[in-house]
MARMI-878549 format. One record per residue (C-alpha): residue in one letter; residue number from 1; x negated, y, z. Coordinates in Angstrom, 2 decimals, always signed. Example, Ala and Ser with C-alpha at 12.3 -4.5 7.8 and 13.67 -1.06 7.14 Angstrom:
2
- A; 1; -12.30; -4.50; +7.80;
- S; 2; -13.67; -1.06; +7.14;
//
This chain:
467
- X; 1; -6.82; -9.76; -23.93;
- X; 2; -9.67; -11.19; -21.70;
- X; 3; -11.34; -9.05; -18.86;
- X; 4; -13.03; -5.52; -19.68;
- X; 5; -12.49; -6.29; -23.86;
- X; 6; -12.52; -3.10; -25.72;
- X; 7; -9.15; -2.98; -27.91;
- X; 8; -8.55; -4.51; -30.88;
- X; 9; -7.24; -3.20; -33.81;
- X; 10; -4.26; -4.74; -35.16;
- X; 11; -1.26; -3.93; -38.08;
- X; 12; +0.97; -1.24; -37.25;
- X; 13; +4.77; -1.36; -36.87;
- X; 14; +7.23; +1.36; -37.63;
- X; 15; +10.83; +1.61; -35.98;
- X; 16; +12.88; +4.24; -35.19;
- X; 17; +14.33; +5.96; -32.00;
- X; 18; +18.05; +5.26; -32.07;
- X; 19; +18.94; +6.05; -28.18;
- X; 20; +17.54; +8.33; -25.48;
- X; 21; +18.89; +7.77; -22.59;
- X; 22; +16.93; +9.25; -19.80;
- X; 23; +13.58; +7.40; -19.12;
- X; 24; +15.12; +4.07; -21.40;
- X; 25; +15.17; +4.65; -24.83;
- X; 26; +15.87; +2.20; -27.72;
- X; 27; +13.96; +1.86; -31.13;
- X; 28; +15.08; +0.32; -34.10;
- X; 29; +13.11; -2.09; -36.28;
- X; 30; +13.77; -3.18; -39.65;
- X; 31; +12.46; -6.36; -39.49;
- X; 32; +13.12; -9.09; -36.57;
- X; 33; +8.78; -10.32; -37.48;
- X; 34; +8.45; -6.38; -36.90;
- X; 35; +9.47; -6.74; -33.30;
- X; 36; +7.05; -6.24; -30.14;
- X; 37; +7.14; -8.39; -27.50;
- X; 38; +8.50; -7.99; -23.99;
- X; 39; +5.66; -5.12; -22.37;
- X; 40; +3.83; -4.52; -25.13;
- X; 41; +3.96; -0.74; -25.97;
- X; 42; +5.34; +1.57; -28.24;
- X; 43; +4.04; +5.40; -29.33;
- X; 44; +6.19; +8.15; -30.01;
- X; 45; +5.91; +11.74; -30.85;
- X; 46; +8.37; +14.49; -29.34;
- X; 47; +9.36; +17.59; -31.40;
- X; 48; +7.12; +19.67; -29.28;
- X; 49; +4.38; +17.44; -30.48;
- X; 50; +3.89; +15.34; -27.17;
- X; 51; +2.88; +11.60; -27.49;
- X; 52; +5.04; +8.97; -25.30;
- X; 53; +4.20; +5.73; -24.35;
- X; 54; +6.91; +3.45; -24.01;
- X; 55; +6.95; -0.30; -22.77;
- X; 56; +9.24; -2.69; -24.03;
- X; 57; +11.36; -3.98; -21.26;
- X; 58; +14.60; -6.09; -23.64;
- X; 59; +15.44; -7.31; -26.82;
- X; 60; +18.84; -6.43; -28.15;
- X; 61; +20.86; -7.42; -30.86;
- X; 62; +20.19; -5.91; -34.48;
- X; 63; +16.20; -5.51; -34.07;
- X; 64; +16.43; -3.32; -31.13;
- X; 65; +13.80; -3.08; -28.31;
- X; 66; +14.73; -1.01; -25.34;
- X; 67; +11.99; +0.25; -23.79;
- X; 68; +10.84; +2.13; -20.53;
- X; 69; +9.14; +5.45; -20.89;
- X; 70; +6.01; +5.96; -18.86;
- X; 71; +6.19; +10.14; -19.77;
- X; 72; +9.38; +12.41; -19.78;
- X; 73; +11.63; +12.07; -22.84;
- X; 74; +12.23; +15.88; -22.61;
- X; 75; +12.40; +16.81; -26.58;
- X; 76; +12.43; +13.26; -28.12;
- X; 77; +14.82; +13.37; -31.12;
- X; 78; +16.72; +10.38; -32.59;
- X; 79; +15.45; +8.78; -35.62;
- X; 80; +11.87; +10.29; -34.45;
- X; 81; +9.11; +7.52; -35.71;
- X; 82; +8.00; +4.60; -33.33;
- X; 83; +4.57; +2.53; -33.81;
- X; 84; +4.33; -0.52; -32.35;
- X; 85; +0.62; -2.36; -32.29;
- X; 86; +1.53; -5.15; -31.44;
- X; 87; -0.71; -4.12; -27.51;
- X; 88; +0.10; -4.36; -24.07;
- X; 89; -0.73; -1.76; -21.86;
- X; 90; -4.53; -1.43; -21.12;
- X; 91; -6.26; +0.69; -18.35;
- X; 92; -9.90; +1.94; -18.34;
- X; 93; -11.81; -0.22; -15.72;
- X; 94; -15.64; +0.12; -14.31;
- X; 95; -17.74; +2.55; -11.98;
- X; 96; -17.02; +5.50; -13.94;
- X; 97; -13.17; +5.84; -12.43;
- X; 98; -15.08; +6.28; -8.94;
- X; 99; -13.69; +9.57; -7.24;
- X; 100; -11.68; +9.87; -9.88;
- X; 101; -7.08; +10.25; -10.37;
- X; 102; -5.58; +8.31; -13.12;
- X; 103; -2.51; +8.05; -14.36;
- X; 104; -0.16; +4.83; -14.72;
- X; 105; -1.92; +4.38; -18.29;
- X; 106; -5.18; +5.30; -17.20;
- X; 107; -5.77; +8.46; -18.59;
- X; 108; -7.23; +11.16; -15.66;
- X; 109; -5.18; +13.52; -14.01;
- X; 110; -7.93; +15.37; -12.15;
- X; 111; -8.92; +17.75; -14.75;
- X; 112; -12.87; +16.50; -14.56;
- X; 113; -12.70; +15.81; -18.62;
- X; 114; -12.89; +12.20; -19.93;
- X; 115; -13.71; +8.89; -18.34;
- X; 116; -16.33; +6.81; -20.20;
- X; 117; -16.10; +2.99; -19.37;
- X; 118; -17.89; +2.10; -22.52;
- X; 119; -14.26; +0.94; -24.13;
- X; 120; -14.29; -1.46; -21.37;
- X; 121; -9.92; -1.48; -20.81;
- X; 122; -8.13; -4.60; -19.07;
- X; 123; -4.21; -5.11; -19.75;
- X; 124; -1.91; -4.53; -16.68;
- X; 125; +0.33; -6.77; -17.46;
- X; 126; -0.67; -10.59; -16.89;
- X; 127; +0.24; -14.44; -16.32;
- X; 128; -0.68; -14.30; -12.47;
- X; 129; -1.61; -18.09; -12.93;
- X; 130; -4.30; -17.09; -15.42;
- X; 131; -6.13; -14.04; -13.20;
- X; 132; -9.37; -14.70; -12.57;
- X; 133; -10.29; -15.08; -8.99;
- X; 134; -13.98; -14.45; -7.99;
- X; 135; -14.47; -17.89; -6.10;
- X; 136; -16.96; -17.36; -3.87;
- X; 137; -14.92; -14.69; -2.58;
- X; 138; -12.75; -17.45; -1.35;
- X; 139; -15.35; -19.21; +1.08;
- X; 140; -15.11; -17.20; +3.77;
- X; 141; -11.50; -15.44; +2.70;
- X; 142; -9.22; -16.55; +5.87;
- X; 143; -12.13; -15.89; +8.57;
- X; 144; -13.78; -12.99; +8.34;
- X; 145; -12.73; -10.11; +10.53;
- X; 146; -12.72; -6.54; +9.30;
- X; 147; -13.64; -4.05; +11.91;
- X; 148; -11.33; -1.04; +11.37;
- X; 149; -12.27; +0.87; +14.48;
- X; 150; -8.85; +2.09; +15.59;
- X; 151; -8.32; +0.23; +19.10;
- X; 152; -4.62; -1.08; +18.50;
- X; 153; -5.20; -2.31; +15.31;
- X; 154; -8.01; -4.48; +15.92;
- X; 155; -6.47; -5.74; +19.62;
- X; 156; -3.07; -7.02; +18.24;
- X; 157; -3.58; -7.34; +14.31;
- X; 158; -7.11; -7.57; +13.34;
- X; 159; -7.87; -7.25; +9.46;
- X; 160; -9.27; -10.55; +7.69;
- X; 161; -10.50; -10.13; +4.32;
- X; 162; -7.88; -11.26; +1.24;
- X; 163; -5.42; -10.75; +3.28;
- X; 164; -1.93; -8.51; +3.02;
- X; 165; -1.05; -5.91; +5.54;
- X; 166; +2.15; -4.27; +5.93;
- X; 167; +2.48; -0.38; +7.50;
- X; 168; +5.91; -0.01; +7.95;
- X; 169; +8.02; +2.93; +9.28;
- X; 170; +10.89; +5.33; +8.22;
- X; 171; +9.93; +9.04; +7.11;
- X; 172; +7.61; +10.51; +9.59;
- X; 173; +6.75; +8.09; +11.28;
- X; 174; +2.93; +8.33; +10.24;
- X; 175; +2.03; +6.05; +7.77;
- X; 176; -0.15; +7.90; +5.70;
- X; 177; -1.90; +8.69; +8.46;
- X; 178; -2.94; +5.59; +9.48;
- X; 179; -3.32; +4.56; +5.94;
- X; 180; -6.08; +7.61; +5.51;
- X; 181; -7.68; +6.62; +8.82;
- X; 182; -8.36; +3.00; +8.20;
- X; 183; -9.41; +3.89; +4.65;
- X; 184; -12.21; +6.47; +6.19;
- X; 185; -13.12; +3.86; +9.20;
- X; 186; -13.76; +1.35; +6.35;
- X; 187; -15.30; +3.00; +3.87;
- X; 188; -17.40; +4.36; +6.49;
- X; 189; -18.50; +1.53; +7.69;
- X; 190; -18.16; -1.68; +5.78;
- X; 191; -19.75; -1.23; +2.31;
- X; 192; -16.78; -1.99; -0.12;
- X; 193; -14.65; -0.33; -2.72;
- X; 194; -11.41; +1.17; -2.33;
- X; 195; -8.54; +1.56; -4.64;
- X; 196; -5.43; +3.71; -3.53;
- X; 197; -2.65; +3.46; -5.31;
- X; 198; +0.19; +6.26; -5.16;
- X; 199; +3.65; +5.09; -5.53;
- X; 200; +6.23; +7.16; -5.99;
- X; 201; +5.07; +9.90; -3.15;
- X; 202; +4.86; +13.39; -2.95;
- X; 203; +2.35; +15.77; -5.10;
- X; 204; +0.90; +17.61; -1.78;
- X; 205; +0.42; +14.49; -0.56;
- X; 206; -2.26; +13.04; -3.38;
- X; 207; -3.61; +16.61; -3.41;
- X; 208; -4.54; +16.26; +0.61;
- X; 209; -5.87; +13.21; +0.18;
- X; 210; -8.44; +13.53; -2.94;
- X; 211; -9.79; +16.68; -0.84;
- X; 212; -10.03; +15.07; +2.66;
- X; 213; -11.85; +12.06; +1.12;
- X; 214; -14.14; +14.91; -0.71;
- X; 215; -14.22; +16.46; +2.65;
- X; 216; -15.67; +13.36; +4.23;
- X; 217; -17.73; +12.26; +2.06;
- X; 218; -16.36; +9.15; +0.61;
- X; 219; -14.90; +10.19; -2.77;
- X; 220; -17.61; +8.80; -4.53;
- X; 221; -16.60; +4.86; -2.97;
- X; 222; -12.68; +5.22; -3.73;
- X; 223; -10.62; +4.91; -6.97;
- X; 224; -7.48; +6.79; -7.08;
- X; 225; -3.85; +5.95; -9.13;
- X; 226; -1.38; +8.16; -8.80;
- X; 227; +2.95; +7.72; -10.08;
- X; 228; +4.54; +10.04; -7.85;
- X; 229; +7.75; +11.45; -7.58;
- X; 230; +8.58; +13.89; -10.13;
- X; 231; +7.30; +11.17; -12.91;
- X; 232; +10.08; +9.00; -14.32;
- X; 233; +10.91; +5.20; -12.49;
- X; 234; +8.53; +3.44; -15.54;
- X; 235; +5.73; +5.67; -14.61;
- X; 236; +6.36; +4.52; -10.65;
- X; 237; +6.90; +1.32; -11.17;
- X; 238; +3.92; +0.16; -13.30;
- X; 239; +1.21; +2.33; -11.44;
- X; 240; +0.91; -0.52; -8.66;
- X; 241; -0.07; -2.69; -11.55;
- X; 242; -2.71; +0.06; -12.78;
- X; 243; -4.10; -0.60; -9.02;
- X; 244; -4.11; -3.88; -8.92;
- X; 245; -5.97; -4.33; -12.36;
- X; 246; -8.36; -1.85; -10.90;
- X; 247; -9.28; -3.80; -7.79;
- X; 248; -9.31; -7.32; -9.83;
- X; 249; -12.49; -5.92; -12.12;
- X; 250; -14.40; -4.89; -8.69;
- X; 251; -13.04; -8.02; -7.00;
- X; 252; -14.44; -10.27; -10.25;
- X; 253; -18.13; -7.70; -10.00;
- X; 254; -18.21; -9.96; -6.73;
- X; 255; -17.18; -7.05; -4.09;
- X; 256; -15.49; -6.28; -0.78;
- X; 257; -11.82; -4.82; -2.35;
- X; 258; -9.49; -2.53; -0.42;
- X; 259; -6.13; -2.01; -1.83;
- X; 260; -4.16; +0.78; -0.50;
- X; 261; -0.93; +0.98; -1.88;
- X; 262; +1.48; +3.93; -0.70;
- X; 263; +4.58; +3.21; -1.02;
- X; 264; +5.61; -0.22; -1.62;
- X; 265; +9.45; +0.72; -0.98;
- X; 266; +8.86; +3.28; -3.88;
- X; 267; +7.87; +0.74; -6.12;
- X; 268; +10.73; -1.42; -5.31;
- X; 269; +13.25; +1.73; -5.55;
- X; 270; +11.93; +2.46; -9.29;
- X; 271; +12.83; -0.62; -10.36;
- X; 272; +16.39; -0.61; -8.91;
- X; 273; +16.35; +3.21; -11.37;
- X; 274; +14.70; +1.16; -14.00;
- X; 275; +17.52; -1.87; -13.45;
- X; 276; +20.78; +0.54; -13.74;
- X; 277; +19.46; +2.24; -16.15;
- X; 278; +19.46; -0.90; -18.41;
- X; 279; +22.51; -1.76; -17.56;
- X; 280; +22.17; -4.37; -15.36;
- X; 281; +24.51; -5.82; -12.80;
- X; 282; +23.01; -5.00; -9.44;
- X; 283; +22.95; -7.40; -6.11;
- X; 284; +25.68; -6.98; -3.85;
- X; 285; +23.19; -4.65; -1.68;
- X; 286; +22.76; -2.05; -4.51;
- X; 287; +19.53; -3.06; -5.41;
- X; 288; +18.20; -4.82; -8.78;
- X; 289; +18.68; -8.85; -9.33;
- X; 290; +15.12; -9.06; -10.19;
- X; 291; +14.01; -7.28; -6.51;
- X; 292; +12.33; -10.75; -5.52;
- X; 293; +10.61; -11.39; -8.06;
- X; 294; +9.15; -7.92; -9.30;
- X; 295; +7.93; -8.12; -5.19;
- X; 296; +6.33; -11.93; -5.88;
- X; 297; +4.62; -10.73; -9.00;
- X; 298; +2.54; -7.71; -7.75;
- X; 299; +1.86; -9.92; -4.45;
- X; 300; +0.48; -12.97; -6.40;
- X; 301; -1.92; -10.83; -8.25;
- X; 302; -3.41; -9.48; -4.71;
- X; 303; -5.97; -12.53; -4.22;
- X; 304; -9.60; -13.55; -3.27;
- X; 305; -11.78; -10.70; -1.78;
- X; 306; -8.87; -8.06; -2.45;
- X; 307; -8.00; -7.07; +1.16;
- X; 308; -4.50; -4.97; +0.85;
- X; 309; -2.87; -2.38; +3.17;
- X; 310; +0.42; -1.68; +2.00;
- X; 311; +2.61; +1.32; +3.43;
- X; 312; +6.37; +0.32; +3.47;
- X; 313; +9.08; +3.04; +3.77;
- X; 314; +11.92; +1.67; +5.48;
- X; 315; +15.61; +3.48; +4.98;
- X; 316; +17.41; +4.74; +7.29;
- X; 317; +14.61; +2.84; +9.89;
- X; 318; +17.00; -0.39; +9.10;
- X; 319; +14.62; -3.43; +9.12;
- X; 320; +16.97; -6.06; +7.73;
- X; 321; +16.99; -3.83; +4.14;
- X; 322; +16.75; -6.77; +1.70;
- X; 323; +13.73; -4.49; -0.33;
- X; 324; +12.08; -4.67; +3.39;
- X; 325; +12.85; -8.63; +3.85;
- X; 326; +11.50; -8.96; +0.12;
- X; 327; +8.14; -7.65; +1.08;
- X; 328; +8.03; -8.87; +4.97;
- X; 329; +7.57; -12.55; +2.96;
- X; 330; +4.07; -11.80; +1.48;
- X; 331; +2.35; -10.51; +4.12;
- X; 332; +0.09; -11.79; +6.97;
- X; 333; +0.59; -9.13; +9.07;
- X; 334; +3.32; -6.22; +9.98;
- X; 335; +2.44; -3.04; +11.67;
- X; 336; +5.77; -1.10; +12.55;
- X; 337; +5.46; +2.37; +13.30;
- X; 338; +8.22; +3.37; +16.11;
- X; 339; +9.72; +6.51; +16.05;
- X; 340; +10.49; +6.50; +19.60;
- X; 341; +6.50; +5.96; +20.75;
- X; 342; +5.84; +8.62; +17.84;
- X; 343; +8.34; +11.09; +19.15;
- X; 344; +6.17; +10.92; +23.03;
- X; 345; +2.84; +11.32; +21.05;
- X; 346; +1.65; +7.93; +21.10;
- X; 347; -0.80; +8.16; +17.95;
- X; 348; -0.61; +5.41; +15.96;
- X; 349; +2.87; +4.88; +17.03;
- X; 350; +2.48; +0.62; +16.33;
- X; 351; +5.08; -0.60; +18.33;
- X; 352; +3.74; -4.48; +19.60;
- X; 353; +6.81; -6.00; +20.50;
- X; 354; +8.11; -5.51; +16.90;
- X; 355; +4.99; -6.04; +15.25;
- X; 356; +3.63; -9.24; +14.56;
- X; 357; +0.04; -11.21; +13.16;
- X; 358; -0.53; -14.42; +11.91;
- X; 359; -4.41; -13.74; +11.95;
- X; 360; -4.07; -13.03; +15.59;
- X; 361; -5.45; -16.60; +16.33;
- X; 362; -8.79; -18.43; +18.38;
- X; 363; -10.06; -19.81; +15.22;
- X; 364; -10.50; -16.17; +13.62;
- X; 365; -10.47; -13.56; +16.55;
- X; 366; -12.09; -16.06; +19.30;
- X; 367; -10.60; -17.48; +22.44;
- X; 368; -11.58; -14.11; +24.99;
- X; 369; -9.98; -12.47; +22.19;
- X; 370; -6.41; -14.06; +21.80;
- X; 371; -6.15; -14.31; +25.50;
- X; 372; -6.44; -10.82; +25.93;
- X; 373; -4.04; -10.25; +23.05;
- X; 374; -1.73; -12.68; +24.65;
- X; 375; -2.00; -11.41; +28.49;
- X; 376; -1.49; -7.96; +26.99;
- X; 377; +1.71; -8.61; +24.94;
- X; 378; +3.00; -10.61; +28.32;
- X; 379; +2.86; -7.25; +30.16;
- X; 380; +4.05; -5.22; +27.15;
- X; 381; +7.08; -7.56; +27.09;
- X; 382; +8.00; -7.81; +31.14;
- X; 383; +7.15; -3.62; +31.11;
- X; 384; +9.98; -2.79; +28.04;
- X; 385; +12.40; -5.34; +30.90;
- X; 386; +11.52; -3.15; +34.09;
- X; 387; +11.83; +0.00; +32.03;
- X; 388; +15.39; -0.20; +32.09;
- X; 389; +15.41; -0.97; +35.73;
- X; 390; +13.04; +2.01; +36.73;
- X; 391; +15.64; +4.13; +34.45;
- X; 392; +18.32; +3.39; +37.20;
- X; 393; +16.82; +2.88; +40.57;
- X; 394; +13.06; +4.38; +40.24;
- X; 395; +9.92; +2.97; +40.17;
- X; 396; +9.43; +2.69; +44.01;
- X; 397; +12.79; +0.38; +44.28;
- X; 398; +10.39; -2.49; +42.52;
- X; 399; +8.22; -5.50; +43.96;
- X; 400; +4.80; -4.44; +44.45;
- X; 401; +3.73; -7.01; +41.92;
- X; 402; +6.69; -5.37; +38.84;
- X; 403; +5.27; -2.00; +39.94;
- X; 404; +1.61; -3.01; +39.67;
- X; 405; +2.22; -4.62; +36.26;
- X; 406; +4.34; -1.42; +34.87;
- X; 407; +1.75; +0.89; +35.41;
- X; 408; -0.89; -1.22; +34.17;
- X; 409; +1.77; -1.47; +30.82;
- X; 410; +1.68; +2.47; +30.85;
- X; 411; -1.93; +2.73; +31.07;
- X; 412; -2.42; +0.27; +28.21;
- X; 413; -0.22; +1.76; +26.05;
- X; 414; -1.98; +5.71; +26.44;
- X; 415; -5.08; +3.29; +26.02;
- X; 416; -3.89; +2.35; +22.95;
- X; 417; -3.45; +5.73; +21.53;
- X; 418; -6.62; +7.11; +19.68;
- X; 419; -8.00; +10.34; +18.10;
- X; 420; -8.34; +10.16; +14.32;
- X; 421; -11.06; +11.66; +11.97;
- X; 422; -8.29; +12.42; +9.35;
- X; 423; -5.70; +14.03; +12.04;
- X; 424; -8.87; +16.61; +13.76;
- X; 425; -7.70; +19.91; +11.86;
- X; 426; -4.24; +18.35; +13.52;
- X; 427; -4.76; +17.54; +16.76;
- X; 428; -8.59; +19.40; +17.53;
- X; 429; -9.90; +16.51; +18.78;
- X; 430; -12.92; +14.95; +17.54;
- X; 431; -11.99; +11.21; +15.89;
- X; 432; -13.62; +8.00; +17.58;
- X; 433; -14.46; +4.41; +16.03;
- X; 434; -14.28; +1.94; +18.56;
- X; 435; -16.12; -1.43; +17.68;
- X; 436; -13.73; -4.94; +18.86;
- X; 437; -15.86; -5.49; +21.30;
- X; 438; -15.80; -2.09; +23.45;
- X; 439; -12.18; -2.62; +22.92;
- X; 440; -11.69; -5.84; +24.70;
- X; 441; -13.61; -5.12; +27.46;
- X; 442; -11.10; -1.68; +28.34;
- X; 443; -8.56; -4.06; +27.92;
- X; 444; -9.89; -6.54; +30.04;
- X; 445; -10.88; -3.72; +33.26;
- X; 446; -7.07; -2.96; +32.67;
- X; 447; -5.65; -6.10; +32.90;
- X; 448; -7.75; -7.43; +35.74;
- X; 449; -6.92; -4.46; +37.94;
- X; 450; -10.20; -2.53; +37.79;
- X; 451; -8.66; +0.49; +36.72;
- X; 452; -5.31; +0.58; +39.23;
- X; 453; -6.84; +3.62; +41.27;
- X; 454; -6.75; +5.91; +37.92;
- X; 455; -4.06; +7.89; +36.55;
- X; 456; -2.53; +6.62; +33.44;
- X; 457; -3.33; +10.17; +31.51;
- X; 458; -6.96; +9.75; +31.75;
- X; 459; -6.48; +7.13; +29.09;
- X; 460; -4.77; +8.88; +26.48;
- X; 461; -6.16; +10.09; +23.28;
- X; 462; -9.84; +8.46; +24.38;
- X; 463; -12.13; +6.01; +22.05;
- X; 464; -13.29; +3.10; +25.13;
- X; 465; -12.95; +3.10; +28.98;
- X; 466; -16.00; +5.25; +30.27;
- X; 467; -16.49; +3.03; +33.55;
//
């Protein structure tokens, strides 16, 4: 099915359910012709009259598809009647889903009535050599700079547009956070669209952040899909999808595409659910033998003017998790949030040393640029050496030149910190955007010693250097 097609109408199939097992349930056909293929999608009809959607996810043996449910199966009965139509699963796409919650199949979840696209649907599930890619999108796609506003971000891992972004921390660690900020700095100020997708995370969550966008003012620029955690692994899984179909249909309208997708790691841990639950023998980690490339297929779908930010949980704060490696490969930059500079305050807790950028380079950010970046990761890197020293002997036991350069480090890293828009209710201070270029120069009056006679807690929580 092409781009934005309504759906066709095609000869109806009838099986029946002969297995419920949790969210995997198999159907019966009579006929091997009658069969569906792999993720095309199957209705049933519970005894308390609720429809299910089902995808088809194997063949067995005997006419038998087993399929994922995207719904509970609370109440489905055996030998209840499955149609198959011979359709993959189709989402509603246009204007009319801004400011407003779908589901994994596109059907709202904010209680505002109906969404009208005209019957303009597009399948989630496609050949990712065959997506359409807006090409002028692609002219300027690896130089272009998107200015996010929050100091740290746009000093050590600046934004290009098409490119992948990776948040990642453990649980608490402030992802979200960061996630809501850049999406209000950038909405704000860039004039784009903005798809968040909501994998497998918690109710309150998606209910704080469809009223804080209202709050602000930018529901009307954002389009919102939602699996979260009390819906089965099916429902979690194939909501990224949902997202990314979204964004293509703005990206191919020849816009400016942010893809926020919270939680990656969510994604990943459905399908391990999905995985066991059909049986499947799983890696010697625990996780599902498919893990890289379930992770390959959503990235390869993120292209041209689709810019995405992608929150990764990581378990247990272990960075060599082989669901973490899987989705380290795919993207251009890493942000990881420490625990240890979150735990003294230091808001967003990015830790640099871990971190790392390939866009952080003189042909996109500029020479000034990198050389600041450079100079300011040298001192960063000598600081987190002395730090162990000044531990055991003090800070007046160093050289004049170590002590110099570890208070410098400390007053980069409060500079570094920043007061959100999304965190005021938190925090009661008022949030800053700070363009790149009031950025570099408080770095630079850092660096070159302009600032040595201040204390390093004037420069915590502020937006630039007041000189």
């Amino acid at each position: 099915m092409s781009e934005g097609t309504a759906v066709a109408s095609v000869e109806k199939k009838k099986g029946k359910v002969v297995a419920v097992q949790g969210p995997v349930v198999d159907v019966k056909f009579e006929k091997v012709e009658d069969m569906p293929d792999l993720h095309e999608t199957v209705h049933v009809r519970t005894f308390d009259k609720r429809d299910i959607t089902l995808l088809v996810a194997e063949h067995l043996e005997g006419n038998i598809a087993r399929c994922v449910a995207l719904a509970s199966t609370l109440n489905l009965q055996r030998n209840a009647v499955a149609v198959s139509g011979g359709e993959t699963l189709t989402v509603p796409v246009g204007d009319a889903l801004y400011g407003r919650i779908v589901n994994v199949m596109g059907n709202p979840i904010d209680n505002k009535g109906e969404i009208d696209t005209g019957g303009l649907r597009s399948p989630i599930h496609k050949d990712v050599s065959r997506v359409n890619v807006n090409v002028n999108a692609l002219s300027g796609a690896k130089s272009e700079v998107v200015e996010t506003g929050i100091k740290i971000v746009d000093m050590l891992f600046p934004v290009v547009r098409g490119s992948k972004t990776g948040i990642i921390g453990g649980a608490g660690c402030g992802k979200t956070v960061l996630i809501m900020e850049l999406i209000h700095n950038i909405v704000e100020e860039h004039e784009g669209a903005c798809v968040f997708t909501g994998i497998g995370e918690r109710i309150r969550e998606g209910n704080e952040l469809y009223f804080e966008f209202e709050q602000v003012g930018i529901l009307n620029k954002i389009m919102m899909a939602f699996g979260q955690m009390d819906e089965p692994p099916g429902a979690r899984f194939n909501v990224v999808l949902t997202g990314i179909t979204m964004a293509e249909h703005l990206e191919q309208q020849g816009k400016e595409v942010l893809l926020f997708m919270d939680n990656v790691f969510r994604f990943v841990q459905a399908g391990a659910e999905i995985s066991t639950l059909l049986g499947r023998t799983p890696s010697e980690t625990g996780y599902q033998p498919t893990l890289s490339s379930e992770v390959g297929d959503v990235h390869e779908r993120i292209k041209g003017s689709i810019s995405a930010f992608e929150a990764v949980y990581v378990p247990a704060d272990d960075l060599t998790d082989p669901a973490v490696v899987a989705i380290f490969s795919y993207l251009d930059a890493v942000m990881v949030l420490s625990r240890e500079r979150t735990q003294l305050g230091l808001y967003p807790g990015i830790d640099p040393l871990t971190s790392s950028c390939s866009n952080l380079n003189p042909s996109i950010v500029g020479q000034r640029h990198f050389d600041l970046a450079q100079e300011m990761l040298r001192v960063f890197t000598k600081a987190e050496e002395l730090r162990r020293i000044v531990a055991v002997i003090g800070l007046d036991e160093l050289s004049k030149a170590d002590r110099t350069l570890y208070l410098r480090a400390r007053k980069l890293t409060n500079l570094m910190t920043q007061p959100m828009f999304v965190a005021e209710s938190y925090t009661g201070r008022k949030g800053e955007f700070v363009k790149i270029s009031e950025t570099l120069d408080s770095v630079e009056m850092v660096i070159d010693g302009r600032m040595d006679d201040r204390s390093e807690e004037e420069f915590y929580m502020i937006g630039k250097i007041k000189a």
